[in-house]
C-alpha positions in Angstrom: 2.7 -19.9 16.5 -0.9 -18.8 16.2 0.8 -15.3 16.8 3.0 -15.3 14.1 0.2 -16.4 11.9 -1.9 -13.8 12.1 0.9 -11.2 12.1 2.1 -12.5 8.7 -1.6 -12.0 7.4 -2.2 -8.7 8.5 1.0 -8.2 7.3 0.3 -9.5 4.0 -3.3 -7.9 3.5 -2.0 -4.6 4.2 0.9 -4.8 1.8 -1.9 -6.1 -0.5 -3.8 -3.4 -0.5 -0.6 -0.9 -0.8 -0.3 -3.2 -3.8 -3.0 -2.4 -5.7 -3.1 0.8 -4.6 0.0 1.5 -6.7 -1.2 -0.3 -9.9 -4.6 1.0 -9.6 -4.0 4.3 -9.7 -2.2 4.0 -13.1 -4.7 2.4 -14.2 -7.1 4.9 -13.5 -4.6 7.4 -14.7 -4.4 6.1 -18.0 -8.1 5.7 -18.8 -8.5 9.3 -17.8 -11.0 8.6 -14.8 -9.0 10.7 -12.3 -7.4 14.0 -13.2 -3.7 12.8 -11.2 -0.6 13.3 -12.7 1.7 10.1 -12.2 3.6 11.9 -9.9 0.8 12.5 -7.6 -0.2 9.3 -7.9 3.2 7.7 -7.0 4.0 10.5 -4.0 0.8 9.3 -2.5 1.5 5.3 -2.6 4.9 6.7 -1.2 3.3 8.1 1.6 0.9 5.5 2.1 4.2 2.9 1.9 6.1 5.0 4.6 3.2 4.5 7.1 2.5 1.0 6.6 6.2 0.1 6.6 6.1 2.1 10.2 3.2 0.2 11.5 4.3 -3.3 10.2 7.8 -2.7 11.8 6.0 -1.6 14.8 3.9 -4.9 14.8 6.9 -6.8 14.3 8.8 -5.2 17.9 
């Protein structure tokens, strides 16, 4: 049990931060701070996605 819960918040910080991530950077994008296109911007948290997915599914084996 004590397993389980500390998978589910790693888990959950990491797709957290993937999160935020996302809806930061169009934040940023729209105030101008960073010179990203959206589509950089959302290729990136893509990428970022695809490895976390991989290492949670991983975890989860």
């Amino acid at each position: 049990m004590r397993n389980n819960f500390w998978r589910g918040v790693i888990t959950g910080t990491i797709i957290g931060a993937t999160v935020s991530m996302i809806t930061g950077g169009r934040r940023q994008e729209r105030r101008g701070i960073i010179n990203y296109n959206p589509k950089q911007v959302r290729s990136r948290a893509n990428r970022v996605l695809r490895g976390v997915s991989r290492t949670v599914n991983d975890l989860i084996k």
